[in-house]
N, C-alpha and C positions, 0 to 999 in steps of 0.2 A: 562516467563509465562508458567505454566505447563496445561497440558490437564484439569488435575484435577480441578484445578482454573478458567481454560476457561469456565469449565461444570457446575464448582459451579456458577459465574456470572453468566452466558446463565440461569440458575437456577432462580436465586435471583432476579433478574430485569425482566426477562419475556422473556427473548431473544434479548431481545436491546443490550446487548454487541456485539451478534453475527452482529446484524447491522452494527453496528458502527466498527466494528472490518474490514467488508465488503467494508463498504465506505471505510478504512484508506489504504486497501492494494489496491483499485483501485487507489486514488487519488496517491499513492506512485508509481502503475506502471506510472502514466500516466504524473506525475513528470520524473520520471526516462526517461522517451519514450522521451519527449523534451528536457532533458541535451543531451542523445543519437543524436538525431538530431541535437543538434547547437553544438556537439563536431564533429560530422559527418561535415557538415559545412566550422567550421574554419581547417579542415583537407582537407577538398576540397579546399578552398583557399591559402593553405600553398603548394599544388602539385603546 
């Protein structure tokens, strides 16, 4: 997805892409943060 497209949507819908664009990269860190921890985990029980 280019800038340009990001700016046209945020455009066209009123800014609700940029919402939803907000929720997707939180929900994705905060996915990532808990594979991070149960990989951290079965690496502490493998020592």
């Amino acid at each position: 997805m280019t800038p340009f497209l990001l700016d046209r949507f945020a455009t066209e819908i009123g800014g609700e892409s940029l919402r939803a664009n907000r929720l997707i990269i939180v929900g994705n860190a905060s996915l990532a943060a808990r594979i991070a921890g149960a990989l951290s985990a079965l690496g502490d029980e493998q020592s």
